[in-house]
C-alpha positions as CSV (number, residue, x, y, z in Angstrom):
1,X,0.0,0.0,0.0
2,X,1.3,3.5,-1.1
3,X,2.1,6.0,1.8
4,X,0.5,9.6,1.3
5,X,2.1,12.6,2.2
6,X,0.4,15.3,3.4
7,X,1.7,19.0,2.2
8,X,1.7,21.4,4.6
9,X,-0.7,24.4,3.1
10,X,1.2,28.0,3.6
11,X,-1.0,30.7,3.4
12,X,-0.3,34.7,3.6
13,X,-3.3,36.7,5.4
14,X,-4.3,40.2,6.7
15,X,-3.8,39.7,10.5
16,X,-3.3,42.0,13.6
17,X,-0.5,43.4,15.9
18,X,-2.3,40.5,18.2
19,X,-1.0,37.8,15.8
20,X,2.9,39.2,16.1
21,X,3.1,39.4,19.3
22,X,1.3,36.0,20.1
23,X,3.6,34.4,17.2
24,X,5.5,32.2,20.1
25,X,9.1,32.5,19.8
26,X,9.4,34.3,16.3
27,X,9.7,37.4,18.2
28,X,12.3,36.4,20.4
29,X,14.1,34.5,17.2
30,X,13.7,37.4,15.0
31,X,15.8,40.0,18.1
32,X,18.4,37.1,18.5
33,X,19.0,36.7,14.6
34,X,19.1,41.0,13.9
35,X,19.1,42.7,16.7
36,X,22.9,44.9,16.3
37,X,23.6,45.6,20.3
38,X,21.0,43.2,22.6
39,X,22.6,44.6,25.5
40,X,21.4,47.8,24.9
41,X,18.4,47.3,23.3
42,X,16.1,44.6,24.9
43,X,13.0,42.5,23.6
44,X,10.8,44.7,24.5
45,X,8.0,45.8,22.4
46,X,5.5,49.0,23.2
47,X,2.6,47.0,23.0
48,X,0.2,49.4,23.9
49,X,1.9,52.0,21.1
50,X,1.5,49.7,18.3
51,X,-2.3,48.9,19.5
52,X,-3.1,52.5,19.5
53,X,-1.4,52.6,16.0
54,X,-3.6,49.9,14.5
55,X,-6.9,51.3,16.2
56,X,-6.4,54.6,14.3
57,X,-5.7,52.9,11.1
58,X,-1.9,53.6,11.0
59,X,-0.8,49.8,10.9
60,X,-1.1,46.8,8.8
61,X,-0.1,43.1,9.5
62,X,0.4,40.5,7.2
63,X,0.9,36.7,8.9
64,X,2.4,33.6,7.0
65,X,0.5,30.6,8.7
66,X,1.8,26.8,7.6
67,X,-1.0,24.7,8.9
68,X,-2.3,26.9,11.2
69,X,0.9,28.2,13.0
70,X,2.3,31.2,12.7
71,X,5.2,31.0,10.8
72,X,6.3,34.7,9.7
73,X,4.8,38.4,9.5
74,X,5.2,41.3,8.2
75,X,4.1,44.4,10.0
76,X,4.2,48.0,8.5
77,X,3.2,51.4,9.5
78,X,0.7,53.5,7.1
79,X,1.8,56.9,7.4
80,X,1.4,60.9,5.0
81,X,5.1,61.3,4.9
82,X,5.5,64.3,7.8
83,X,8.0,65.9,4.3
84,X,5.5,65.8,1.5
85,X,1.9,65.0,3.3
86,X,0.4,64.2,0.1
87,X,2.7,61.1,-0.5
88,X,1.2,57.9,1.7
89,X,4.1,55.9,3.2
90,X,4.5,52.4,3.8
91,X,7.1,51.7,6.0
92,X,7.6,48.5,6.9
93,X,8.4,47.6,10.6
94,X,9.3,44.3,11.1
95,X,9.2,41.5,8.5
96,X,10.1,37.7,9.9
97,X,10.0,34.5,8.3
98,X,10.9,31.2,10.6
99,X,15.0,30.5,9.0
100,X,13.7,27.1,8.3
101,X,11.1,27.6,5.5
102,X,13.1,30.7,3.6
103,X,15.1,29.0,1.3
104,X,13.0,26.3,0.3
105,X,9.5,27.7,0.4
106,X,9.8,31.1,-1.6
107,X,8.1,32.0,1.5
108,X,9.8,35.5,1.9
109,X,9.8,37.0,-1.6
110,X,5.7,36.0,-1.5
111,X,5.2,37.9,2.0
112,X,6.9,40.8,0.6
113,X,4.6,41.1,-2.7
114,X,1.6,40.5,-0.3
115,X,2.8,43.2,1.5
116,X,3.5,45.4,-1.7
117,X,0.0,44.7,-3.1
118,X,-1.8,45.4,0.5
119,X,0.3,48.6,0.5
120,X,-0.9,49.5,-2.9
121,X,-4.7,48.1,-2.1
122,X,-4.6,50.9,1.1
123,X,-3.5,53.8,-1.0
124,X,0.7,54.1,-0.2
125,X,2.3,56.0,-2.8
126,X,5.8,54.2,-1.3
127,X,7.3,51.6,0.7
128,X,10.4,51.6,2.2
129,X,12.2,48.6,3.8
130,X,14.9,48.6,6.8
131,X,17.3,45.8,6.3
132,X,20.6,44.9,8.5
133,X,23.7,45.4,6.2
134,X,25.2,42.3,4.3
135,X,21.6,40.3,4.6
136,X,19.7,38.2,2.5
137,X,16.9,41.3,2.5
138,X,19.8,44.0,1.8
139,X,21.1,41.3,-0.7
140,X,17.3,40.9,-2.2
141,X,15.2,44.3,-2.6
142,X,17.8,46.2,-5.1
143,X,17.6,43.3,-7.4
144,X,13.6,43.5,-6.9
145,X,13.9,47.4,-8.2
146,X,14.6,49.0,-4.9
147,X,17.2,51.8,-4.0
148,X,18.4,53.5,-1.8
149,X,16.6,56.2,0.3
150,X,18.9,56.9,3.0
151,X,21.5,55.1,4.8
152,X,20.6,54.8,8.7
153,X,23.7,55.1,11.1
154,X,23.7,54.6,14.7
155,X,25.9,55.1,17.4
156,X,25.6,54.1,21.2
157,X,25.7,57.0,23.9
């Protein structure tokens, strides 16, 4: 008798800032794989600031869910850029995918077009992306027509 296999279904879907921060350990994964100085800069998110973000409209999520879990997100702020107040920003806050689906799964170049298209769907002129110098996003968006806005620098105090 022949085995079946069952594929696991992968879905990208509108969520909420409740579905990132209930995501188990993505969170804590996603700090511990980017975060540049974790001695100065804790896990630990302003909860309440992002919830009064997404009750005034300013927020959108997007959640990758393989069979049900929560597997990545991508969460971006909806903003009239405070420079020119007639251009609508998307500006992505955090974007995770769980390191063991991204290279075989296409998983992360999907979120970011759902993300793109939502963006678009709500009205954003432009959306920018922060990525961490020398990694697979910074390697990623220029060949996928993005450039450079402005180089971030930080120092610690």
């Amino acid at each position: 008798m022949a085995q079946t296999r069952t594929i696991p279904r992968t879905v990208i879907e509108l969520g909420t800032i409740d579905d990132v921060r209930n995501a188990g350990n993505l969170l804590e994964q996603h700090w511990r794989e980017l975060c540049t100085d974790p001695e100065l800069m804790e896990l630990d998110p302003d909860w309440r600031g992002y919830y009064d973000l997404e009750e005034r409209g300013r927020t959108f999520t997007l959640v990758v869910r393989r069979d049900g879990a929560t597997v990545g997100y991508s969460l971006n702020f909806l903003f009239p850029h405070l420079h020119y107040k007639q251009t609508l920003m998307a500006q992505n806050d955090v974007l995770f995918v769980d390191p063991a689906l991204r290279r075989t799964t296409g998983i992360g170049p999907r979120l970011i077009r759902a993300t793109e298209a939502q963006a678009r769907e709500l009205g954003a002129h432009l959306i920018c992306w922060h990525a961490k110098q020398n990694t697979a996003l910074d390697s990623y968006l220029p060949k996928q027509g993005y450039r450079v806005q402005d180089v971030f620098y930080s120092r610690r105090l």
